[in-house]
LUMKOL-736947 format. One line per field, with one value per residue (C-alpha): x, y, z; residue number from 1; chain. Coordinates in steps of 0.001 Angstrom, whole numbers. Example, Ala and Ser with C-alpha at 12.3 -4.5 7.8 and 13.67 -1.06 7.14 Angstrom:
u <- (12300 13670)
v <- (-4500 -1060)
w <- (7800 7140)
pos <- (1 2)
unit <- (A A)
//
This chain:
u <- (229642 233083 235464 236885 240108 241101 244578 246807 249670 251643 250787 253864 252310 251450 255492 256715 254919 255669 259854 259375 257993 260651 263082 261434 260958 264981 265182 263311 265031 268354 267106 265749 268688 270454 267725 268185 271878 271071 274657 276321 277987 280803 278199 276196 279085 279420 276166 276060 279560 277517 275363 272473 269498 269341 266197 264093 265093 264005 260596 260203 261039 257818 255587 253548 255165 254738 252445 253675 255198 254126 256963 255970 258275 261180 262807 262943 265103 266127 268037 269658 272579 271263 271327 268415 265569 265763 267741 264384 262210 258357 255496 252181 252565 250092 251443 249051 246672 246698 247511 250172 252077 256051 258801 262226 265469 268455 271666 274178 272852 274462 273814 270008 270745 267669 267677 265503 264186 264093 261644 259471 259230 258405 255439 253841 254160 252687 250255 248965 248727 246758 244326 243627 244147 246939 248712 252564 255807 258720 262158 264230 268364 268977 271455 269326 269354 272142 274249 275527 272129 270210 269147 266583 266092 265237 262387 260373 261788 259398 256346 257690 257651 254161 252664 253953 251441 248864 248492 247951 245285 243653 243283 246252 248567 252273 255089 258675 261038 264596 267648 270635 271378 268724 270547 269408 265849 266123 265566 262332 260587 260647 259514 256170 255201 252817 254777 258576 260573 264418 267172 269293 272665 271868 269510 271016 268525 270272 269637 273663 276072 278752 281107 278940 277218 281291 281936 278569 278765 281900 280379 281552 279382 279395 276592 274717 274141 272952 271323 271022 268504 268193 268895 265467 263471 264317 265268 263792 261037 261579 261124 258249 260001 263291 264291 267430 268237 266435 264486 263152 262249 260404 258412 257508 256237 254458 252831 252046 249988 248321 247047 245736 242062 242890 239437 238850 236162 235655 235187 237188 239459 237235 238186 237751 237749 237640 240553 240851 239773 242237 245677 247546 251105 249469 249639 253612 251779 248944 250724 251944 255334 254048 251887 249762 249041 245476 244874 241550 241377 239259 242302 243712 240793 240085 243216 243230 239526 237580 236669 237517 233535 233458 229490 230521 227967 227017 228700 227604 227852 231143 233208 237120 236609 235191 233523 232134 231761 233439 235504 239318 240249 236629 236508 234027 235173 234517 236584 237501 239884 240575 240536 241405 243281 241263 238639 235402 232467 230933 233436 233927 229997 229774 232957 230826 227785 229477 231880 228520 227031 230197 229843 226493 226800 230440 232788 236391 237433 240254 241591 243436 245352 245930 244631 246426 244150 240428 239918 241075 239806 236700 233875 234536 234993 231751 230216 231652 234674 235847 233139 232230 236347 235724 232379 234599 237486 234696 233597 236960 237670 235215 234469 234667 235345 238623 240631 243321 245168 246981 249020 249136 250502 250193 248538 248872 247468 244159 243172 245878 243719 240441 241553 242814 246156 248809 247551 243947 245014 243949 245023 247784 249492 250857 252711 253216 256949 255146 253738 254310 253229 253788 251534 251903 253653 257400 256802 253940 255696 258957 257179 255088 258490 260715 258102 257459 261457 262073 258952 260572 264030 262710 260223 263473 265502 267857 269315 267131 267742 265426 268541 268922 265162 265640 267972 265960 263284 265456 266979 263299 261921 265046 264578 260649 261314 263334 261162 258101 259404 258114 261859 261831 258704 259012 261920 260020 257221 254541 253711 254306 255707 256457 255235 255573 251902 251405 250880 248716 245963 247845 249353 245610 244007 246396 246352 242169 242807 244818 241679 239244 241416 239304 235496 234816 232184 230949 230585 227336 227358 229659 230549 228423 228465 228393 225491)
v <- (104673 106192 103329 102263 101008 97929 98538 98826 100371 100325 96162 93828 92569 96356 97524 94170 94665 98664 97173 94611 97476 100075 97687 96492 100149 100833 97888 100035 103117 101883 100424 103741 105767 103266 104678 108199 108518 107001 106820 107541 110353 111348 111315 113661 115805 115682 116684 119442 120989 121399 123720 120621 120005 116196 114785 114903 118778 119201 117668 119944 122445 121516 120923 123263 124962 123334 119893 116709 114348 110521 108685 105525 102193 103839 99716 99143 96797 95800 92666 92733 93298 97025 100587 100314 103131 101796 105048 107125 108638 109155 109837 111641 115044 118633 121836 124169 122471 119704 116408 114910 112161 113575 111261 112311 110766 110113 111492 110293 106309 106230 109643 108395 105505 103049 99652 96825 98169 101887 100111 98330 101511 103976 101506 100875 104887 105343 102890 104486 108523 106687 104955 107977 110843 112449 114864 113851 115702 113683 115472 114447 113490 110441 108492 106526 102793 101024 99403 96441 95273 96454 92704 92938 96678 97196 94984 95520 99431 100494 100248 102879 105513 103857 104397 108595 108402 106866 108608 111548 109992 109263 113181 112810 115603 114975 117554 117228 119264 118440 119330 117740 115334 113042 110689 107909 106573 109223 111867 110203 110906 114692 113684 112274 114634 117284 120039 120402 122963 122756 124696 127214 125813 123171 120605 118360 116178 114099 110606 110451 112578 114271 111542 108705 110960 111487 107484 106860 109598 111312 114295 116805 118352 120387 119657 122695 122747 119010 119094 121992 123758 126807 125016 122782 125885 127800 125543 122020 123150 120094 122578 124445 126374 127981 128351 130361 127361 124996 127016 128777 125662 124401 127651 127375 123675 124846 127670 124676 122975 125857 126809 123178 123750 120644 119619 116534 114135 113064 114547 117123 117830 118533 121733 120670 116823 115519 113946 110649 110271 107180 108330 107478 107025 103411 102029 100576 98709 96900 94028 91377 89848 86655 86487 83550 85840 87830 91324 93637 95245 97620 99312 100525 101242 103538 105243 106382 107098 110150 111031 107523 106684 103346 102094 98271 95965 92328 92624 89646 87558 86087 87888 86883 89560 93269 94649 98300 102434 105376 108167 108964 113176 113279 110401 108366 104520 101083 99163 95162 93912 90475 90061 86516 85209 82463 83184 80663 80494 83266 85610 84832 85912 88840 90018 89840 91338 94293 94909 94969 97754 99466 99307 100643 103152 104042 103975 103003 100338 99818 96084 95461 92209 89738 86550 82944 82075 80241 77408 73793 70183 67857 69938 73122 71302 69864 72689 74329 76630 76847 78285 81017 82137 82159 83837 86738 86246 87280 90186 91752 90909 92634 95696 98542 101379 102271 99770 100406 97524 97999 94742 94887 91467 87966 87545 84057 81848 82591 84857 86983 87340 87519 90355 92299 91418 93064 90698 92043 95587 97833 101671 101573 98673 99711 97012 98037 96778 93852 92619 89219 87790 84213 81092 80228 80909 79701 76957 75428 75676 74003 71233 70360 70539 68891 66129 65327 65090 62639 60755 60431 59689 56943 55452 55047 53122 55762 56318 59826 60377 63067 65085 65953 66569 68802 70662 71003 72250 74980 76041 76151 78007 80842 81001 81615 84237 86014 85989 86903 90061 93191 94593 91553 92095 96238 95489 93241 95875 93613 96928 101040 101291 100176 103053 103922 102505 105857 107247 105474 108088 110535 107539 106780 110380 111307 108114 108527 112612 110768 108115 110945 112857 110748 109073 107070 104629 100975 98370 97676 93699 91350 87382 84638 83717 79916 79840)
w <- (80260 81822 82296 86158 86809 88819 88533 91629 90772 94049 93848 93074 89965 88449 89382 87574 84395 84359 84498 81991 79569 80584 79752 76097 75397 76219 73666 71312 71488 71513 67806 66759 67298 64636 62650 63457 62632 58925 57696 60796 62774 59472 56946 58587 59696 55982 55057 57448 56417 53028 54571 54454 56330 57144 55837 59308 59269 55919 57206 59793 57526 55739 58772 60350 63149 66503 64734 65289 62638 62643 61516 59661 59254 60674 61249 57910 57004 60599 61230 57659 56222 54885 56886 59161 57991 54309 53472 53590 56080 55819 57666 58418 59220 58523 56166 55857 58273 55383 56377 53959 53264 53291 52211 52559 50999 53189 51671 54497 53335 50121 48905 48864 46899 46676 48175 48125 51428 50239 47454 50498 52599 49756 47981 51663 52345 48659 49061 52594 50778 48549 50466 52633 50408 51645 48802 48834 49505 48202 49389 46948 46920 45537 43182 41807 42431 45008 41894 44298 44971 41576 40796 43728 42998 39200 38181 41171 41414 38581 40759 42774 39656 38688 42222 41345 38731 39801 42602 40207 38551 41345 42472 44998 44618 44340 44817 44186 46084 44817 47344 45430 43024 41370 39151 37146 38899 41161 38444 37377 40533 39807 36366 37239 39883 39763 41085 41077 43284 42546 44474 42595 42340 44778 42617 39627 37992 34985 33624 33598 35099 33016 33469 32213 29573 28112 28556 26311 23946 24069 24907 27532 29731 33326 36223 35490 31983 31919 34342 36991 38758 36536 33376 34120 35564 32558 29397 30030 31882 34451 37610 37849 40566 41584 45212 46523 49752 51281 53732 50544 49098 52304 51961 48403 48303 51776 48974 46793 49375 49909 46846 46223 47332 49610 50688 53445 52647 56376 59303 60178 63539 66942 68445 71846 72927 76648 77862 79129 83453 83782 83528 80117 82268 83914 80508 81242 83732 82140 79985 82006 81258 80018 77278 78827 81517 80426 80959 80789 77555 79257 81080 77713 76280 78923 78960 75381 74123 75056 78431 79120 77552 76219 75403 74823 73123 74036 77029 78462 75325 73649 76600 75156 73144 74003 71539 71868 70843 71501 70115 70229 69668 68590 65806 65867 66484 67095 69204 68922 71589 72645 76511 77226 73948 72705 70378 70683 67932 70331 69677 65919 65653 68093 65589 62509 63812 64927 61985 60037 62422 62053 58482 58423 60705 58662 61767 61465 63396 65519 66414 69701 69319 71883 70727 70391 68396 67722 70269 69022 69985 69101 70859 69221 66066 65964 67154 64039 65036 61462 59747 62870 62680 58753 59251 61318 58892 55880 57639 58247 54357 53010 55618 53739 56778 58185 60604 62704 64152 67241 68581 72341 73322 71499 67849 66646 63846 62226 65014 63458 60429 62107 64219 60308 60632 57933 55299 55472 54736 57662 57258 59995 62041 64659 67841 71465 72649 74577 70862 69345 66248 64538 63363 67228 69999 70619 73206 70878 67633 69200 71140 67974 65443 68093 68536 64855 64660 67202 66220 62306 63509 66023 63655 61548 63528 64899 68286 69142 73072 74712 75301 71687 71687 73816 72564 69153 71056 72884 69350 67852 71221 70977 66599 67347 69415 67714 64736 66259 68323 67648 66183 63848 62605 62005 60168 57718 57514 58837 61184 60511 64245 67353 69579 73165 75022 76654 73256 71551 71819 70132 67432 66934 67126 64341 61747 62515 60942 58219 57483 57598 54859 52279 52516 55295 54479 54782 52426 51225 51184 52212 51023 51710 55569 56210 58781)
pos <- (1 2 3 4 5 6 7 8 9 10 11 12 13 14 15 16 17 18 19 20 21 22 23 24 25 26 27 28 29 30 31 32 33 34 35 36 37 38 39 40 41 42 43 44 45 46 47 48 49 50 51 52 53 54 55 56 57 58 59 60 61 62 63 64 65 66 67 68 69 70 71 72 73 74 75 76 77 78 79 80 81 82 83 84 85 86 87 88 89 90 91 92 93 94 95 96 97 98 99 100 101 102 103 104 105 106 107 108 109 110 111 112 113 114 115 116 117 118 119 120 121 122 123 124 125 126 127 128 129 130 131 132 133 134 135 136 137 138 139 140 141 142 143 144 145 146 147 148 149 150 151 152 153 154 155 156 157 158 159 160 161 162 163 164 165 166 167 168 169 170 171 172 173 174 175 176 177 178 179 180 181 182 183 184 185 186 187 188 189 190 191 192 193 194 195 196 197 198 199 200 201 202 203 204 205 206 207 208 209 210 211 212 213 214 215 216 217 218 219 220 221 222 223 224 225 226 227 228 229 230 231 232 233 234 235 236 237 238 239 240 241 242 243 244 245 246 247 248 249 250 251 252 253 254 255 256 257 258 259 260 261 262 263 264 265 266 267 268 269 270 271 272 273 274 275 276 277 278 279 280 281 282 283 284 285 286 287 288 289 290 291 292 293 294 295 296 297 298 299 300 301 302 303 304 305 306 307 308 309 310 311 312 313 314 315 316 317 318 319 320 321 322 323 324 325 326 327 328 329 330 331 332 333 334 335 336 337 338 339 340 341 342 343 344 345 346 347 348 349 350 351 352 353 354 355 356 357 358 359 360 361 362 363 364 365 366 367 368 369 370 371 372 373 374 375 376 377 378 379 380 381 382 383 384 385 386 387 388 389 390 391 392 393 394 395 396 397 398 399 400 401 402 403 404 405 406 407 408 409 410 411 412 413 414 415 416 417 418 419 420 421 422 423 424 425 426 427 428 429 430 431 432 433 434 435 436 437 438 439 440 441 442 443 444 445 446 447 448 449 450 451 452 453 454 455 456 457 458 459 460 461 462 463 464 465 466 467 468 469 470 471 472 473 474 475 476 477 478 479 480 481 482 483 484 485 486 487 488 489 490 491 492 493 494 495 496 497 498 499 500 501 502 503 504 505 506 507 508 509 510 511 512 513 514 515 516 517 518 519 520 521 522 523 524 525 526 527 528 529 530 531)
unit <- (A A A A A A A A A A A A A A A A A A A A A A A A A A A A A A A A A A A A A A A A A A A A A A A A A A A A A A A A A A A A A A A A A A A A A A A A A A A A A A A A A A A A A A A A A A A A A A A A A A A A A A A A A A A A A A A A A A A A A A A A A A A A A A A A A A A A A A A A A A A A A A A A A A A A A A A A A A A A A A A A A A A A A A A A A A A A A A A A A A A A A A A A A A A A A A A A A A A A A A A A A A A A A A A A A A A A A A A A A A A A A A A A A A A A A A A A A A A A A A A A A A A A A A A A A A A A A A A A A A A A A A A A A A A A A A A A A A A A A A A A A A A A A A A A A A A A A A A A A A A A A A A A A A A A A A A A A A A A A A A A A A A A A A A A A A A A A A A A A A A A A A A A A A A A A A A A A A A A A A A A A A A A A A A A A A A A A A A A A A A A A A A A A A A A A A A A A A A A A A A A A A A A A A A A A A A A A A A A A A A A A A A A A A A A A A A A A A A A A A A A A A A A A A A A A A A A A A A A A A A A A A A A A A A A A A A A A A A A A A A A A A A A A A A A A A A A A A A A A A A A A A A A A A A A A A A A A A A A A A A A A A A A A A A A A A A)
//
C-alpha cells in the first residue's frame, strides 16, 4: 500500500526537530571538510604546482561522466592524533557502467604514507569489493609505510597485500594505476594486481629509492633506471601499460574495465523506477531531539522506497518493530525498523520469521535502528526474553541475503546485534547525524557506574557525599556521549558514513547496485532456535 504522512511540518515539534538536524548536519560537514583538505591547503598547493590531480580528481577521472561516487569511511581515524581520512579515499563508484570499488592514495598526507588507519580503511574497503564483487581500482602514490608509527603498521600491514590477492583468486579484478612514487609497501600493491598502468616519467615503483639502495649496497642509481615508468613497462615487465599523464592513465584503466567481460550476478539497474509521493526534504524533521522521544518508522520509510509502497507484514503483531516489503530504485527489499525502541519477545519472533521469508524469497534486507534494547525485568524474564532476542540474534547470524543497516536514532545493547549491528557483518552501515550507539545510553550507563561507586566507597567506610556522586555521574554522562556520537563512532569505522537523511534513497539505491554486483541469495538453514 502507498504510505500517508502524519507529519505537520508547520507544527512546533516538526520545525524543532528539522533545527536540531540542521545543526548536527553543520556538525558533520564542518568534520568532512577536515577530510577533504587531506594534508591541508600547502600540500595541495604543492601537489597541484606538480601538475597533479588530487586523489578525488583522479577518481573522477575514472568515473563515468556525470555518475555519482559513494564515498565510504571518509572519518577515518577521527578523534586521533592521525590526519582525519586515514590518508586514502575510497568508495563505490561506476566506469564503464561497471560498478567498482576505487581506492585512491592521498599524496598531500605524507606523500601517501600508510598509517594504522590507512591499514583499517583499505581492509574494510577490500573486504566490501569482495563481498559484492566489485573489480578494484587502486590509484596508487604512496611511500610505503608511516616509519614513526610502523610498530602498529607492519605486522598487521601484510593483510592489506594478502587481501590484493585474494581478491584475485576469488574472480575480482584488480587494477593498478600508479601516479607517482610507490616505495617500499607501496610498490607491492602494483605487484599483486592484475593490471598495472604506470605514467611515463611520472610513476617510480622501487623497493628502495636510490639513496637507500647506495646506503645498503653502495650502488648508485637514478629514479628512472631503478625504478621508472618505462624501465618497468619495458625491462621488468612490472607495468603492463604506459600512459603519457594522468588523464591518459584514467582513460586506459577505464579501457581495462572495459575489456573485462564484467558480468553482474544480480539484478541489474531499473530503467525507470517511481519516485517517492512523500517528499524526501521532510526527513530533517522526523527525528526528534531526544532519543527517548519515539518516532514512526513509517515516515522514513515512505520517503525513500518506491512510489512510497510499503506492503508491511504482521502489522498488528509485535508492533515496536515494523517489519515489511518493498523496493528502493527498483531492488527488491525487506525492511526491519524499530518504531518504539524496546524490543519484546514479540518482536524478537516477528524478526526471525521474516528474515527467514526474506531468505527464501532471496531479498536483501535493510535494518533501521532505533532500539534501546530487549525489554528487562522479572515478567519478561520468565516469559523468556533471552532466548526470543537470541532466537532473532540467530537469524540475523546466519541470514545469508544482503543487509543494509541504516542507524536512524538510538541502538543500544543486544538490540544492537539483533538489529545486524557492525559486528554481524551487513554489506553497508551507514548512521544518520541523529545516530547513537553504545551498550546503553549515557544517563543509564552513568547512573548504574556512579551508583556501584558510591555503593563500594560507602560499604567501605569512606566519607562519599552525593555531591561527588554527582559529579561522577556528570563526567560518566558527558564521556558516554561523546563515545557514542555518530563522529566518534565513523572515526572508529563501526559505520561507512554518516550521510545527510534526505539521501538515503540514493545512499541505499546505490550500495543495493553494489550488493546486486554478485549473487543475491538466502541461506538454506539456519542454527538451532531455542523454542
Amino acid at each position: 500500500m502507498t504510505a500517508t504522512s502524519a507529519v505537520i511540518t508547520s507544527s512546533e515539534e516538526y520545525q524543532a526537530n528539522r533545527r536540531s538536524m540542521e545543526e548536527k548536519l553543520g556538525e558533520i560537514r564542518e568534520a568532512y571538510e577536515t577530510a577533504f583538505i587531506g594534508g591541508g591547503e600547502k600540500s595541495l598547493e604543492k601537489l597541484r604546482s606538480r601538475d597533479k590531480m588530487t586523489p578525488r580528481e583522479r577518481i573522477d577521472s575514472v568515473l563515468d561522466q556525470g555518475s555519482p561516487f559513494l564515498e565510504l569511511c571518509t572519518m577515518a581515524g577521527y578523534g586521533t592524533d592521525f590526519t582525519v581520512g586515514g590518508s586514502v579515499v575510497g568508495g563505490v563508484g561506476t566506469v564503464e557502467g561497471v560498478d567498482c570499488m576505487i581506492v585512491a592514495n592521498d599524496p598531500t598526507v605524507k606523500g601517501g604514507a600508510s598509517n594504522e588507519w590507512t591499514l583499517r580503511k583499505c581492509n574494510r574497503l577490500q573486504e566490501i569489493a569482495v563481498e559484492n564483487r566489485l573489480p578494484v581500482l587502486t590509484l596508487v602514490e604512496s611511500g610505503g609505510a608511516d616509519l614513526r608509527s610502523q610498530k602498529e603498521v607492519f605486522v598487521p600491514g601484510g593483510a592489506m597485500f594478502r587481501a590484493i590477492t585474494q581478491a584475485s583468486k576469488a574472480g575480482v579484478p584488480t587494477i593498478a594505476i600508479v601516479y607517482g612514487n610507490c616505495t617500499a609497501g607501496g610498490a607491492y600493491i602494483p605487484g599483486m594486481s592484475d593490471h598495472v598502468v604506470m605514467i611515463k616519467e611520472r610513476s617510480k615503483v622501487f623497493l628502495a629509492g636510490p639513496p637507500l639502495v647506495k646506503a645498503a649496497t653502495g650502488e648508485v642509481t637514478d629514479d628512472e633506471s631503478l625504478g621508472g615508468a618505462q624501465m618497468h613497462t619495458d625491462i621488468s615487465g612490472l607495468g603492463d601499460y604506459l600512459a603519457v599523464d594522468e588523464l591518459d592513465a584514467a582513460r586506459i584503466g577505464r579501457s581495462i574495465v572495459r575489456r573485462l567481460n564484467w558480468h553482474r550476478k544480480g539484478q541489474n539497474p531499473a530503467a525507470n523506477v517511481a519516485e517517492p509521493v512523500l517528499d524526501e526534504e521532510e526527513m530533517l524533521g522526523i527525528v526528534p531531539d531526544g532519543l527517548k522521544v519515539p518516532y514512526d518508522p513509517y515516515e522514513i520509510i515512505g520517503r525513500f522506497v518506491d512510489g512510497s509502497e510499503f506492503d508491511e507484514f504482521k502489522p498488528r503483531y509485535g508492533s515496536g518493530l515494523v517489519t515489511g516489503w518493498a523496493q528502493v530504485h527498483g531492488y527488491p527489499v525487506g525492511i526491519l525498523a524499530n518504531s518504539r525502541g524496546v524490543l519484546f519477545s514479540e518482536e524478537a519472533q516477528k524478526a526471525t520469521q521474516f528474515i527467514q521469508l526474506a531468505n527464501k524469497s532471496d531479498t536483501p534486507l535493510i535494518f533501521m535502528h532505533n532500539t534501546t534494547g530487549y525489554m528487562v525485568g522479572k515478567e519478561y524474564e520468565q516469559n523468556g526474553i533471552i532466548k526470543h532476542g537470541a532466537m532473532m540474534i540467530n537469524a540475523v547470524s546466519n541470514s545469508e541475503v544482503p543487509h543494509i543497516s541504516l542507524i536512524t536514532a538510538a541502538s543500544y545493547g543486544a538490540g544492537h546485534y539483533g538489529m545486524c549491528g557492525r559486528a554481524f557483518n551487513p554489506r553497508f552501515v551507514f548512521a544518520w547525524p541523529s545516530a547513537r550507539s553504545a551498550v546503553m545510553g549515557s544517563e543509564q550507563l552513568a547512573s548504574v557506574v556512579s551508583s556501584i561507586s558510591a555503593q563500594s566507597a560507602r560499604s567501605r567506610g569512606l566519607d562519599y557525599t552525593e555531591d561527588a556522586e554527582k559529579q561522577l555521574f556528570d563526567m560518566l554522562k558527558t564521556q558516554a556521549d561523546v563515545e557514542s556520537a555518530p563522529l566518534k563512532m565513523s572515526g572508529m569505522l563501526y559505520d561507512d558514513g554518516i550521510i545527510d537523511p534526505r539521501d538515503t534513497r540514493s545512499v541505499v539505491g546505490m550500495a543495493l547496485s553494489a550488493i546486486h554486483s554478485g549473487p543475491v541469495e538466502g541461506a538454506e538453514g539456519f542454527g538451532v532456535f531455542r523454542m
